[in-house]
Residue, then its C-alpha position, 0 to 999 in steps of 0.5 A: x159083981x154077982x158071982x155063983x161059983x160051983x164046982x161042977x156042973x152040966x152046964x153053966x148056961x143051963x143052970x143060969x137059965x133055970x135059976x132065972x125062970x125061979x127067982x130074980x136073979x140080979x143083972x150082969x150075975x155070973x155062974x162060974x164052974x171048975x168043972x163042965x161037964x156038958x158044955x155046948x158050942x155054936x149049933x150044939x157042938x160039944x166043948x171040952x176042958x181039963x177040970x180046973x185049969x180054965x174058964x168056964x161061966x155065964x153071964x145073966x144081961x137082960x133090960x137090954x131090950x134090943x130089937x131083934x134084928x140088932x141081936x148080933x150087936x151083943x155078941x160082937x160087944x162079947x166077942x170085942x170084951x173078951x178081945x180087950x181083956x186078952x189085949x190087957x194080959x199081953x196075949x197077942x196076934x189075937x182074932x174073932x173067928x166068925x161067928x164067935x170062937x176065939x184064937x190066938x196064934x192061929x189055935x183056938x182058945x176060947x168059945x162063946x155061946x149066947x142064948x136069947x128068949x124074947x119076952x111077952x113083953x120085948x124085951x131080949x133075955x140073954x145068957x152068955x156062955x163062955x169058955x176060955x183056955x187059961x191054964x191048959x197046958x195040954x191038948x190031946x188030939x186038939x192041934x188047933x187049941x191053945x191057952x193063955x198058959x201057952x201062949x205067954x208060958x205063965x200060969x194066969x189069975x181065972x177069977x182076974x181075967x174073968x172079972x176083966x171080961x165083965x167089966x169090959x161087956x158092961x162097958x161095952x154093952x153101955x155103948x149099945x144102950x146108948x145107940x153107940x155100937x160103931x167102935x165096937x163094931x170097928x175092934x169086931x172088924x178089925x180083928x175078924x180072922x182071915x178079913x180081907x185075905x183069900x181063903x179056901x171055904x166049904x159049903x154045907x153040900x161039901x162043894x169047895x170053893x175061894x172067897x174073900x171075908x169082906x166083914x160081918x153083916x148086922x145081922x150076924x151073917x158073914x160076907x164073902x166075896x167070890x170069884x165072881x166078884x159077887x158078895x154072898x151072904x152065909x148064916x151060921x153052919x152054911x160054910x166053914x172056912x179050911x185054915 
C-alpha cells in the first residue's frame, strides 16, 4: 500500500488531485495528513479536527470505469468500508447518514467526500476524501460529534483503522468490478439512519414537513415517503432531515 504521509496540509483531496495531474501515481495510493487545514465536506462545508488525534486522508482509485449513472456505487462501497472497519473495532449502534456522513451513538464521527473527473476517454477518476474522529476527546460547540476514543474510552492505532479502511474498499470495490455491488448495497441500506422511521425534514425554501426514509435510489438520491403516501425523490442539499 502506498501511503504519502504529511503533517500538514490545506487539504489531502487537493494535494492528491494535484499530484495525479503531474505524474502517475499508483492506484489505491493514500495521502494522509496530521493536520487539515482546509478540509471540505458534502457541498463545500468546512470539516474541522484537533490536530493529531484522528484521520484524515485521500484515497487515489481510478480504472474503475464505471458508468456515470452507476457513480453512487462507490460511495455506498466507502460508506459500507469504513462501516465494516467500525464494526472490527468494536464501535457499535453504527449508521450512514444520507448522503455519506458517519455516526455512532446518534453524533457524527466521521465524513466523506468524493471528487470525480471524467476522462476523454470514459474512464471515472476519483478521489475519496476521508475524515474520522479517532482519538478526539473534546468537541467544542460541536454537541453532535463524537470519537472512536469516546465511544469505547480507549485511545485507537490511526494508521491500523486507516489501513482496515483500504483494504476493506479494495475489497468491496472488486465487488463493483465484477457487477457484483447487491450486498454492498444491502449493508448501505441497512444501516441508512433513520430508515423506515418517521422523521421531521426540511426543504431547501425552509418549508418542514414528516417522511419516512424508504432507501437511497442508485443514483444517490434519497426516497422519502410523505403523508400522501407519495415517494419523492431528494438530490444532495434539497432537504435535510431535524434529528
Amino acid at each position: 500500500m502506498n501511503i504519502i504521509k504529511l503533517n500538514a496540509i490545506n487539504s489531502t483531496n487537493d494535494y492528491l488531485k494535484r499530484l495525479s495531474s503531474q505524474q502517475f501515481v499508483e492506484n489505491f495510493t493514500v495521502v494522509t495528513a496530521e493536520n487539515q487545514t482546509n478540509g471540505r465536506g458534502q457541498m463545500g462545508s468546512e470539516w474541522k479536527i484537533e490536530s493529531g488525534k484522528n484521520l484524515t486522508f485521500s484515497i487515489l482509485v481510478k480504472d474503475l470505469l464505471l458508468e456515470i449513472n452507476q457513480i453512487f456505487n462507490l460511495n455506498v462501497a466507502v460508506a459500507v468500508s469504513v462501516i465494516e472497519t467500525l464494526v472490527s473495532f468494536e464501535i457499535k449502534n453504527f449508521a450512514i447518514k444520507w448522503p455519506n456522513d458517519i455516526l455512532a451513538e446518534g453524533k457524527k464521527i466521521g465524513g466523506i467526500l468524493i471528487e470525480n473527473s471524467i476522462k476523454s476517454d470514459g474512464e471515472i477518476v476519483s478521489i475519496i476524501g476521508i475524515g474520522l474522529n479517532v482519538n478526539q476527546k473534546h468537541f467544542e460547540n460541536l454537541p453532535k460529534a463524537s470519537s472512536m476514543s469516546v465511544l469505547q474510552k480507549k485511545d485507537f492505532d490511526k494508521e491500523e483503522v486507516m489501513v482496515s479502511i483500504v483494504e476493506n474498499l479494495r475489497r468491496n470495490i472488486s465487488f463493483i468490478m465484477n457487477k457484483n455491488s447487491s450486498e454492498i448495497w444491502k449493508k448501505y441500506h441497512e444501516n441508512l439512519f433513520k430508515k423506515g422511521i418517521p422523521m421531521p425534514f426540511e426543504n431547501k425554501e425552509g418549508n418542514k414537513f414528516m417522511g419516512i426514509i424508504q432507501g437511497v435510489s442508485k443514483t444517490g438520491k434519497l426516497e422519502v415517503l410523505l403523508e400522501n403516501d407519495s415517494v419523492k425523490t431528494f438530490d444532495i442539499k434539497e432537504v435535510v432531515l431535524l434529528y
